[in-house]
TIGUNU-476865 format. One line per 8 residues: their letters; for each residue x, y, z of N, C-alpha, C. Coordinates in steps of 0.2 Angstrom, whole numbers. Example, Ala and Ser with C-alpha at 12.3 -4.5 7.8 and 13.67 -1.06 7.14 Angstrom:
2
AS> 66:-28:39:62:-22:39:66:-16:39  64:-11:35:68:-5:36:64:0:39;
END
This chain:
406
XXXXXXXX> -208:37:82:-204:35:76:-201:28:77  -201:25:73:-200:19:72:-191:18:73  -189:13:77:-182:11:76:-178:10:69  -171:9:68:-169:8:61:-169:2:59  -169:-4:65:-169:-10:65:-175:-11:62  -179:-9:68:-186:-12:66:-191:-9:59  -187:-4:58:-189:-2:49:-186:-9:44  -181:-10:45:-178:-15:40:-181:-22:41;
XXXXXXXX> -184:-24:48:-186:-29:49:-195:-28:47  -199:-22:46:-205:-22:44:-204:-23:35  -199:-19:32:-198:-17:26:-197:-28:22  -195:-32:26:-194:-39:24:-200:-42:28  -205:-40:31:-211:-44:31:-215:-44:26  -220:-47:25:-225:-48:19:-227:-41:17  -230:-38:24:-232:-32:22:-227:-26:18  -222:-25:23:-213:-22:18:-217:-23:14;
XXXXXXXX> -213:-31:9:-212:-30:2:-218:-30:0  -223:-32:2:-229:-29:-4:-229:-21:-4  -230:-19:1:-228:-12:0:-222:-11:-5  -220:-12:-7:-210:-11:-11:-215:-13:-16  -218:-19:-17:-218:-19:-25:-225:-14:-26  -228:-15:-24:-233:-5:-25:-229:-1:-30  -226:2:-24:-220:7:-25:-216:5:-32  -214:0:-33:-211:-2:-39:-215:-2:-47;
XXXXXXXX> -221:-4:-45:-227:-5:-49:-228:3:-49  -228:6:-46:-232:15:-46:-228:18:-50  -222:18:-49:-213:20:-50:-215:19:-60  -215:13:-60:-214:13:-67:-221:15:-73  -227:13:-69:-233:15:-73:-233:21:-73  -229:27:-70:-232:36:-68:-223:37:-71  -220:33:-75:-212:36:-78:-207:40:-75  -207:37:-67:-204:38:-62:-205:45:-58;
XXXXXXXX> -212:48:-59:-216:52:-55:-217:52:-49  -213:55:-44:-214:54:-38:-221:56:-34  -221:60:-39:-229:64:-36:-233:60:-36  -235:59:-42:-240:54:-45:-238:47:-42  -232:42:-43:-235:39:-39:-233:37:-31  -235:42:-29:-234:44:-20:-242:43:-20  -246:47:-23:-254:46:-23:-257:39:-23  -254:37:-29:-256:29:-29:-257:23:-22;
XXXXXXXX> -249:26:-19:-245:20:-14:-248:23:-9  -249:29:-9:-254:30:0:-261:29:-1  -263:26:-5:-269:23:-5:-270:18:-1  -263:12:0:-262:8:3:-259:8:11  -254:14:11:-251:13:17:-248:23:19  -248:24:26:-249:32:27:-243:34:22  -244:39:23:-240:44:19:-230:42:21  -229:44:27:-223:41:31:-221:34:27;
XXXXXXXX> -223:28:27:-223:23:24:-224:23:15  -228:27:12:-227:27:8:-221:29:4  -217:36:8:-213:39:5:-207:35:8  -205:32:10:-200:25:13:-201:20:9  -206:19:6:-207:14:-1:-203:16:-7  -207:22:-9:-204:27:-14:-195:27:-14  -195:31:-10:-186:31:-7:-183:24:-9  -183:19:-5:-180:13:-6:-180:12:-13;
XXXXXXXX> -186:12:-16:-185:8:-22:-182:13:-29  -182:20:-27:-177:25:-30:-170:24:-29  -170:22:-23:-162:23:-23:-158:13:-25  -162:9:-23:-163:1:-28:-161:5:-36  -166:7:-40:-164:12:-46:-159:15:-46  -155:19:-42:-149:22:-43:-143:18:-43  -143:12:-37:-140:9:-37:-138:3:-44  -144:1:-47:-142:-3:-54:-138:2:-59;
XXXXXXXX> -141:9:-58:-139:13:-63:-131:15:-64  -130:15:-59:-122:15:-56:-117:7:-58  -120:4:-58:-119:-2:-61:-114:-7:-54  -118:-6:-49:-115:-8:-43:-118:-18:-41  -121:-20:-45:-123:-26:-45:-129:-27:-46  -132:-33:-49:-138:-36:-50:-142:-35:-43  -139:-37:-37:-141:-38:-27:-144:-32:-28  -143:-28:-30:-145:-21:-26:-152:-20:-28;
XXXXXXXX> -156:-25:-32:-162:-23:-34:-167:-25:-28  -162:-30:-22:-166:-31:-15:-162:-28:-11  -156:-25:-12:-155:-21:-7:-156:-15:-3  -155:-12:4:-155:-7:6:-148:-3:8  -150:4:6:-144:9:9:-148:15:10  -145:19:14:-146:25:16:-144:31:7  -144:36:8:-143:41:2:-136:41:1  -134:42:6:-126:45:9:-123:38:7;
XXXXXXXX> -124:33:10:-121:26:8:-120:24:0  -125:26:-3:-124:23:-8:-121:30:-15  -120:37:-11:-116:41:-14:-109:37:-13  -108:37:-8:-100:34:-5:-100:28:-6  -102:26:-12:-101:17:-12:-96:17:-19  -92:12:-17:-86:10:-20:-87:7:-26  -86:9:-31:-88:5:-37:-83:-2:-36  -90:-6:-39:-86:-14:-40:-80:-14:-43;
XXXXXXXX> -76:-14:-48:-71:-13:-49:-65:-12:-45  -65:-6:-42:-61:-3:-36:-60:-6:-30  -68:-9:-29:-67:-10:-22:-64:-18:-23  -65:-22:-30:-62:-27:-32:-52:-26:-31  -51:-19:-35:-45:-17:-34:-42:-18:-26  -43:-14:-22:-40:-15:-13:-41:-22:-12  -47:-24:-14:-47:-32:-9:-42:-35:-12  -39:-34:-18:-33:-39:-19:-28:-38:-16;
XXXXXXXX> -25:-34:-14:-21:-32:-9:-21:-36:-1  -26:-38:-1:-25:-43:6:-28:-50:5  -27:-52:-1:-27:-59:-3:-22:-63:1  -15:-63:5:-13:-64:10:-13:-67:17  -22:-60:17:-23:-62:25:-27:-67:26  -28:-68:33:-33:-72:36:-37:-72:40  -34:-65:42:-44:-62:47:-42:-53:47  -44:-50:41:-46:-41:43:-50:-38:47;
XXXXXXXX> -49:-31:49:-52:-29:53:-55:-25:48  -60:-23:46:-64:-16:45:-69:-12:48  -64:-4:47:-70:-1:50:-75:4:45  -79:4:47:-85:9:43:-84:4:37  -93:0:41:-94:-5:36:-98:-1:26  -101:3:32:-107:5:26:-114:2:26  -113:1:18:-118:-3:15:-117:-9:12  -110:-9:14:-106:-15:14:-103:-18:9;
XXXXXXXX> -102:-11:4:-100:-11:-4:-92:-15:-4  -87:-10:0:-81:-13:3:-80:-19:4  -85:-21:10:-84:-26:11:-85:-35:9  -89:-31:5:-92:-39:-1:-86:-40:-4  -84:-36:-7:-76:-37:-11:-71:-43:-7  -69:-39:0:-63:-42:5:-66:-49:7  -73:-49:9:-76:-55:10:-74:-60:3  -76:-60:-2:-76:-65:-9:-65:-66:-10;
XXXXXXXX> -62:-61:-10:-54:-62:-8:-51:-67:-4  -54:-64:4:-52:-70:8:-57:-75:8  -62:-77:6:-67:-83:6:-62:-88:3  -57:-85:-1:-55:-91:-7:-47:-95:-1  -48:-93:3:-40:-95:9:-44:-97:14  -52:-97:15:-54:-98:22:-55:-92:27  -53:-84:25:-51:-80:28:-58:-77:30  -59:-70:35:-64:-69:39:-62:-64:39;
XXXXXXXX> -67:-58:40:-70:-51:41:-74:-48:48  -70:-44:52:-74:-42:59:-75:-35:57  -79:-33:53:-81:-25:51:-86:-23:58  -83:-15:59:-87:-13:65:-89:-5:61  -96:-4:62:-102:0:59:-105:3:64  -104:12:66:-107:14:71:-112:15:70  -115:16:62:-123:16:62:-127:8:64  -132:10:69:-136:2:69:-138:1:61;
XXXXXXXX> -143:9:60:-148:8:53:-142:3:48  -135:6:46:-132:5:42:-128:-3:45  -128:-5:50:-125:-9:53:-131:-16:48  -139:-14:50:-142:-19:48:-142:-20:43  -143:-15:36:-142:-16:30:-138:-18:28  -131:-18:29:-124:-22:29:-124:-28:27  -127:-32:33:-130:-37:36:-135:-41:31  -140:-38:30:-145:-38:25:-140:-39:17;
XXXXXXXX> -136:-36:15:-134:-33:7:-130:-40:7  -124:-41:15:-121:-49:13:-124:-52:13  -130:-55:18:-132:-61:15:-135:-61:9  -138:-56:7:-141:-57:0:-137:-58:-6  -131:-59:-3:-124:-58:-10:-123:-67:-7  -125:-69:-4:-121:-77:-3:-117:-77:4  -112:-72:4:-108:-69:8:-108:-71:15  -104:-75:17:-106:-79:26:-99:-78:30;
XXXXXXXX> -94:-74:26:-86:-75:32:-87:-67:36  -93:-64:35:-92:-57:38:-96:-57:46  -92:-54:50:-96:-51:57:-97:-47:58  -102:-41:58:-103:-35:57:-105:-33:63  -101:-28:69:-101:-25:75:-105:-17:74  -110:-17:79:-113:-10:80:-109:-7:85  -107:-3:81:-103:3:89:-100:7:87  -97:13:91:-91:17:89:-83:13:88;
XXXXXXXX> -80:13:81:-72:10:84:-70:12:89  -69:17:86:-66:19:95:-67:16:103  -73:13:105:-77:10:109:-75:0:109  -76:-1:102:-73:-7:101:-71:-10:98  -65:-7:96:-58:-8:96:-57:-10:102  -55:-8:108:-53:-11:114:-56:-16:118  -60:-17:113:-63:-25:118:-61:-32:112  -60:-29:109:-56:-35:105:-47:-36:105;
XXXXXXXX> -45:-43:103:-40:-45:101:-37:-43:95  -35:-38:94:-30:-35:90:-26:-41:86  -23:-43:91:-16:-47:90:-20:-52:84  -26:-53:83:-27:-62:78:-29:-58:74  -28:-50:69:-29:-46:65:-24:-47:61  -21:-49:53:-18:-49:50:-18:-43:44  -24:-39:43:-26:-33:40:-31:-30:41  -31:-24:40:-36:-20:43:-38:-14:35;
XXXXXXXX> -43:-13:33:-46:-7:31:-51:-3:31  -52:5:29:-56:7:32:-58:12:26  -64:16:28:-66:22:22:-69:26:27  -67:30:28:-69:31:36:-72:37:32  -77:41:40:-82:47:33:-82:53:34  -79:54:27:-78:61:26:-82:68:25  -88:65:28:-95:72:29:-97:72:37  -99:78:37:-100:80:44:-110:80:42;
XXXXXXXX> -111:81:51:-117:81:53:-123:85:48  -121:90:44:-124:94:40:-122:91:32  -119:86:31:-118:82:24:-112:87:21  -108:91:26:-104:95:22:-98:89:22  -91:91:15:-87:87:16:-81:89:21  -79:84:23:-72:86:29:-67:87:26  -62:94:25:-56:94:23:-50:90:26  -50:90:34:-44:89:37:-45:81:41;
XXXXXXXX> -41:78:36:-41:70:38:-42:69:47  -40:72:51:-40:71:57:-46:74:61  -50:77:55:-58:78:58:-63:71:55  -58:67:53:-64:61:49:-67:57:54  -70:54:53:-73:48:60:-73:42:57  -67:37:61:-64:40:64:-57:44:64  -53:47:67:-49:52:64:-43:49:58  -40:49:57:-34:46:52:-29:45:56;
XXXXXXXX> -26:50:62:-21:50:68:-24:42:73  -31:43:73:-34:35:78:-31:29:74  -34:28:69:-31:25:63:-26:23:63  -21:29:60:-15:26:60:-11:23:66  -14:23:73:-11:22:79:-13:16:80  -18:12:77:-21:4:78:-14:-1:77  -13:-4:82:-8:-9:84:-11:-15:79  -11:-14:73:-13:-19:70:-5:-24:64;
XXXXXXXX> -5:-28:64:0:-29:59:-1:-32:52  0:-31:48:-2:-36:40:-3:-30:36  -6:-31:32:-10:-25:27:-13:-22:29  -12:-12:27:-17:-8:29:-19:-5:26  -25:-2:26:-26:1:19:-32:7:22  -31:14:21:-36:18:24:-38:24:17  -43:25:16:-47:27:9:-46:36:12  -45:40:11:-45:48:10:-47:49:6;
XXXXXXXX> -48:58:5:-52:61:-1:-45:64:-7  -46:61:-12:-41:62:-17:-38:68:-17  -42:74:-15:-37:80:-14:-34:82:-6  -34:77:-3:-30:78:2:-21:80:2  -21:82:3:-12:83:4:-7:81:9  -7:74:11:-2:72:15:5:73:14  10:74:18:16:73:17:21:69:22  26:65:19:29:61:24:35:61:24;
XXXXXXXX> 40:60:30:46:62:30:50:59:25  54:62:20:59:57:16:62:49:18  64:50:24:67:42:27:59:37:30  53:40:28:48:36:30:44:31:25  44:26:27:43:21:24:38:17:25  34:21:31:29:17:34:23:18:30  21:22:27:13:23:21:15:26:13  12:22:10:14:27:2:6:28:1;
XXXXXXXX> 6:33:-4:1:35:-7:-4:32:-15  -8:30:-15:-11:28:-21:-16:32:-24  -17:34:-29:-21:37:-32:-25:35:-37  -32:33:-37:-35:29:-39:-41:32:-46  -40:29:-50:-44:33:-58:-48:29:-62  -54:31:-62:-57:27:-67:-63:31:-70  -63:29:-79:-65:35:-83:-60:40:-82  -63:47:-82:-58:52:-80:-58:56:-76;
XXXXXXXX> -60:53:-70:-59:54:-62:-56:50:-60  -52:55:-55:-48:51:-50:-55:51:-42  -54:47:-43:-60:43:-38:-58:40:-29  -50:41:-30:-50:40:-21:-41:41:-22  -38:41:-16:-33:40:-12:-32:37:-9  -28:31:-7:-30:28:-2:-21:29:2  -19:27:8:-12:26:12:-13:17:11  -7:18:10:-6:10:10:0:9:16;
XXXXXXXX> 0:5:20:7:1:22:8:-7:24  11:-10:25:14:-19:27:14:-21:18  15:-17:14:14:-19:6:18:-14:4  20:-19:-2:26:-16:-5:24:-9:-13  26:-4:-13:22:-1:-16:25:5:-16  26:11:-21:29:16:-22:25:23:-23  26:27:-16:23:32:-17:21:37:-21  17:40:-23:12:44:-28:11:38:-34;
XXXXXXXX> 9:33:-34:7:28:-40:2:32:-41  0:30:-47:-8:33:-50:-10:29:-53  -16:25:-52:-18:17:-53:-23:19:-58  -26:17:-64:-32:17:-67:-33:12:-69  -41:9:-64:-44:3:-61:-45:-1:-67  -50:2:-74:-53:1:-77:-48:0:-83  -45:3:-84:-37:3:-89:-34:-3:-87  -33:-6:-81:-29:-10:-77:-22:-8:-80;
XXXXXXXX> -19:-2:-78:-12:0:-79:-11:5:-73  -5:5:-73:-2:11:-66:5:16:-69  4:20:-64:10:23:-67:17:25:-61  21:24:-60:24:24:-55:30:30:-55  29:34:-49:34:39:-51:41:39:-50  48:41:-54:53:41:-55:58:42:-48  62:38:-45:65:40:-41:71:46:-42  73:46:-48:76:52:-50:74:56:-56;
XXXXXXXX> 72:64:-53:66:64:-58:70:72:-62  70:72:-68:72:76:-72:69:83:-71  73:88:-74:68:94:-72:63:97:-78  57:100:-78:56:99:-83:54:107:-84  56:108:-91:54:115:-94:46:118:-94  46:125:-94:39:128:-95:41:131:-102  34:130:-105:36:131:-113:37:140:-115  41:141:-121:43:147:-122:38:150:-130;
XXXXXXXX> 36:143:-135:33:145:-142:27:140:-138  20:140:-139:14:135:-140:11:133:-149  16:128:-148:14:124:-153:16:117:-153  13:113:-157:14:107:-158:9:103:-155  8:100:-149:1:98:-147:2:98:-139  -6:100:-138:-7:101:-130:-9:93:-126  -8:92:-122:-7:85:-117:-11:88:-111  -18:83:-111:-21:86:-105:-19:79:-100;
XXXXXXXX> -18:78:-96:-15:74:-89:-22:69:-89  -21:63:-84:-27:60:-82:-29:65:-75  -33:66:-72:-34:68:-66:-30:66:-59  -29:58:-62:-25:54:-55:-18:55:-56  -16:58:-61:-7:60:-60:-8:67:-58  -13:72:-58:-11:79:-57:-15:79:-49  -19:75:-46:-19:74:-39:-13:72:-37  -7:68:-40:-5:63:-38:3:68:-34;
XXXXXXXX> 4:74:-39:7:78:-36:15:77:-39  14:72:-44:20:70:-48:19:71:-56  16:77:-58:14:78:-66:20:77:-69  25:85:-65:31:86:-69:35:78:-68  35:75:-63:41:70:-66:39:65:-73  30:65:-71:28:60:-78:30:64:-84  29:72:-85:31:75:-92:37:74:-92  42:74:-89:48:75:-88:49:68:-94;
XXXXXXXX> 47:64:-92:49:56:-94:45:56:-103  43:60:-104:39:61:-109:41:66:-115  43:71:-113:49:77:-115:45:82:-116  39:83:-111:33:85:-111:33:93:-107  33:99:-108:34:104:-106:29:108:-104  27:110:-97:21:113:-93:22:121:-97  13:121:-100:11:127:-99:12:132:-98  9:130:-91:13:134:-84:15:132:-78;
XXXXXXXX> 19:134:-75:21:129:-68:13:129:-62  9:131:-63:2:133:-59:-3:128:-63  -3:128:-69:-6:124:-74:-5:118:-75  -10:112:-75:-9:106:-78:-11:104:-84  -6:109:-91:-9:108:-97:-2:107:-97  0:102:-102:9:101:-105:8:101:-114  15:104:-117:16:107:-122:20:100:-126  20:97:-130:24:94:-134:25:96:-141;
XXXXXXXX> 31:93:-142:35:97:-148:33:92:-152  33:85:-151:32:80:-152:27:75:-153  22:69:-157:14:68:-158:15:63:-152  13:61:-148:15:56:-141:13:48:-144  13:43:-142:7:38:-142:2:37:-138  -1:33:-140:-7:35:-136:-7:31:-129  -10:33:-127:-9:31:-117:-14:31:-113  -19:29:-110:-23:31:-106:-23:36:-99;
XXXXXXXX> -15:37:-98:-16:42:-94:-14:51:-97  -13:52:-104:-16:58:-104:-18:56:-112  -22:65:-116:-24:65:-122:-22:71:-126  -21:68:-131:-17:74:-133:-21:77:-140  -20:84:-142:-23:89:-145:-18:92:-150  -19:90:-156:-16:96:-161:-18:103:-161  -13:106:-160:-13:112:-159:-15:117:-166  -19:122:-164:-21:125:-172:-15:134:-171;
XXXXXXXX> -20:135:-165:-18:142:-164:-19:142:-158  -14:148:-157:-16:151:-148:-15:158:-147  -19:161:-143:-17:169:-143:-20:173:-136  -16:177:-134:-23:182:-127:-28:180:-127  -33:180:-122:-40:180:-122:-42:187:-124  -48:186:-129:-51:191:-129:-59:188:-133  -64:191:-131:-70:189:-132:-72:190:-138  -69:195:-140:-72:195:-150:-67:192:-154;
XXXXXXXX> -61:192:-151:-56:187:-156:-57:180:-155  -61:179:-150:-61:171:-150:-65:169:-154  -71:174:-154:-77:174:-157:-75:174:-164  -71:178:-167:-72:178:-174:-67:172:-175  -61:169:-171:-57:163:-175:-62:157:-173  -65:156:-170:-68:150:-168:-74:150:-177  -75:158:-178:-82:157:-183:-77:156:-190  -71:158:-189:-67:158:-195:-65:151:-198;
XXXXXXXX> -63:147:-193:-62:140:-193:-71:137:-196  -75:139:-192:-81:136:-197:-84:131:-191  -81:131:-183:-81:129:-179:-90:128:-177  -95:125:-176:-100:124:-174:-102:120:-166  -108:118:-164:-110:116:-160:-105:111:-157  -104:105:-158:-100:100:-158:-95:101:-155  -92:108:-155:-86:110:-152:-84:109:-145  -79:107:-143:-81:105:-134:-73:113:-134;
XXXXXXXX> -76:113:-126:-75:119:-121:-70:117:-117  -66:117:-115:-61:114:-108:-59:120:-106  -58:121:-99:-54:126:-96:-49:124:-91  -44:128:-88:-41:126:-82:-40:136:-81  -39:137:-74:-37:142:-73:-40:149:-75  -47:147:-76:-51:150:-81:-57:155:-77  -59:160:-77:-65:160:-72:-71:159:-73  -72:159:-82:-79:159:-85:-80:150:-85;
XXXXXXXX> -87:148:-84:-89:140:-85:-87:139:-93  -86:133:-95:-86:130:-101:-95:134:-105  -101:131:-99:-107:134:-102:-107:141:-103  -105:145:-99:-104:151:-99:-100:154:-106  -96:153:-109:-93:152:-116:-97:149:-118  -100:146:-120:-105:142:-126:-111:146:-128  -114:148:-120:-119:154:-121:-117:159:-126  -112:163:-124:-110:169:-129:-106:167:-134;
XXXXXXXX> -101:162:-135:-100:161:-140:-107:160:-148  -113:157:-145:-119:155:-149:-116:150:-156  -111:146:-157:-110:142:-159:-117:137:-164  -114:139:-171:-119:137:-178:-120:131:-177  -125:127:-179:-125:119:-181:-122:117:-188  -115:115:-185:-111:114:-193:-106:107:-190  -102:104:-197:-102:98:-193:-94:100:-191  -91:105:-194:-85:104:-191:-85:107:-184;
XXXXXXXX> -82:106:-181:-79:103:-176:-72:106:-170  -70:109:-168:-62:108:-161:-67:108:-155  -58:111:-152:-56:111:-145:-56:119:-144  -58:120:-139:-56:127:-139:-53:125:-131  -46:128:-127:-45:127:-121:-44:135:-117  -46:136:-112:-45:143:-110:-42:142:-104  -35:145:-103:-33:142:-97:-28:150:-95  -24:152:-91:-19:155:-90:-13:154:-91;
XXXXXXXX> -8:157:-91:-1:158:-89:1:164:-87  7:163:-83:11:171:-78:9:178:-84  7:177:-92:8:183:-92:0:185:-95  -5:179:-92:-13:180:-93:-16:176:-94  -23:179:-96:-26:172:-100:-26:170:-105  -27:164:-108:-24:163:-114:-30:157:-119  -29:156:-124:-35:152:-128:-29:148:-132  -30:141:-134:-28:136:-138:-34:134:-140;
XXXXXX> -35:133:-148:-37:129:-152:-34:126:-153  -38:121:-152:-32:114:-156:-39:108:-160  -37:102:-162:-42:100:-163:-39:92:-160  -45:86:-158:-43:80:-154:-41:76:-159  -34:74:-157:-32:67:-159:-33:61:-159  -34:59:-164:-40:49:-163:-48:53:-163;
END
């Protein structure tokens, strides 16, 4: 079996890319049939090679689809790499963050989505990048995706950090970032930050000084001492996903913030935070949360600030009495009706209202799928229209119709 290096270096010989464009040419004359054109391409080169042709320029495909740049139509990543690749935006987001420095350390280059970002930031100071990548495969690609982006301030190390980290000079590091990886050897995800590679305990213990910034899985649940001041939390949203966590420290910044990248707004939690009611009547209009305030672990203080009254203290649905304005971090719903769950009265008010196809489904706290309602509901094709929400509270389940504002 061929090395990973010398795959990427066969893959950029004459041979490679005429293979690739095959591949590309098969891909589009068979309407992205792998079967069909798998056939085509091993006419030309064994099966092994043809299906590493196929691969590559499926996943070039994914990555324009995702809208990670123009480059990626020459570039290489592994499957896993370009699942965990940092949307442009975002990763635009953190590198601002060390505009400051002038030489970062990163670890777990990738495919080297992060670190195109940090590289184009400090480019504009003179500033420099020593990313260390324990995959060779992935170390070349890296290699490969900078230069093909213009990109010349980065130095990208094979190794374990752990390994070498100690052979370098920490001290001429002004900032450091990492996305370290949160799947194990069978592509399962990692719950406990200190099983990540490498661990978040490693990490935090790097004698580095300046800006630091380390990416976790947004439902992570860290906690820190009230008098600590050493890392806050950030919570990262774009669309209507919250899309990362990241620990920030050497930067100034207020714990549980819920950033939405694409919004460019933030939302900063209150140092003194009011207490907030769980509602007694459901009416007036339902407030569904953005995702990155109910990861963020501060909903009630944002309702609080709102006059906004939790469902239920278990639920992240909130009650206002009041029509809110409009906000990108929550959306809000005129309320119609609400009553017990129960499958034939849903049925008939949902049919009573005149409610058809169109109609979307939300749950929280529910055990049936949205689809799973829809199926039995059998919903007419008519042009009106709601919300139906199936959620619980302490005294059951419970159904809100309401219908969308704006």
């Amino acid at each position: 079996m061929r090395a990973a290096h010398t795959s990427l270096e066969y893959w950029l010989s004459g041979e490679g890319l005429a293979l690739l464009a095959r591949a590309s040419d098969a891909l589009a004359r068979h309407g992205g049939d792998t079967l069909r054109a798998g056939t085509d391409v091993r006419k030309y080169a064994s099966s092994v090679y043809a299906g590493e042709a196929l691969k590559i320029m499926l996943l070039r495909k994914k990555a324009h689809t995702k809208g990670l740049g123009s480059w990626t139509q020459n570039g290489f990543f592994t499957q896993q790499s370009l699942e965990q690749a940092t949307a442009p935006a975002i990763a635009a987001h953190h590198a601002k963050r060390f505009t400051s420095c002038k030489h970062v350390l990163e670890i777990c280059t990738g495919a080297g989505f992060d670190t195109a970002a940090l590289a184009r930031v400090l480019a504009m100071n003179g500033g420099l990048i020593t990313s260390i990548e324990a995959s060779a495969e992935l170390a070349a690609m890296a290699r490969h995706n900078l230069a093909a982006q213009g990109i010349t301030n980065v130095e990208v190390v094979c190794g374990l950090a752990e390994n070498v980290v100690p052979t370098l000079d920490v001290a001429r590091f002004d900032g450091f970032w990492c996305d370290p990886s949160r799947r194990n050897e069978h592509g399962r995800r990692i719950e406990n930050p200190n099983e990540y590679k490498p661990s978040l305990a490693w990490l935090q213990a790097l004698p580095i000084r300046g800006v630091r910034g380390v990416k976790i899985s947004p439902a992570a649940n860290l906690s820190f001492p009230p008098h600590s001041s050493a890392y806050w939390r950030e919570w990262i949203g774009f669309g209507d996903e919250c899309r990362e966590q990241v620990l920030w420290s050497g930067i100034a910044g207020v714990d549980g913030t819920a950033t939405l990248v694409d919004k460019a707004c933030a939302w900063f939690p209150p140092k003194n935070v009011s207490p907030v009611n769980v509602i007694s009547a459901i009416n007036g209009y339902l407030v569904e949360p953005h995702n990155s305030l109910i990861r963020s672990g501060h909903l009630a203080a944002f309702f609080a600030e709102w006059d906004v009254s939790l469902l239920d203290s278990h639920i992240a649905y909130g009650i206002s009495q009041k029509k809110l304005p409009e906000s990108p971090f929550y959306q809000t719903f005129r309320i119609v009706e609400a009553f017990p769950y129960n499958r034939k009265t849903l049925k008939q008010r949902v049919t009573a209202h005149g409610w058809g196809t169109r109609t979307e489904i939300k749950k929280r706290g529910f055990p049936d799928t949205p689809e799973q309602v829809r199926a039995w509901l059998k919903l007419k094709e008519t042009q009106a229209f709601g919300v139906i929400f199936l959620t619980r509270t302490e005294r059951g389940h419970l159904v809100i119709l309401a219908e969308r504002e704006g």
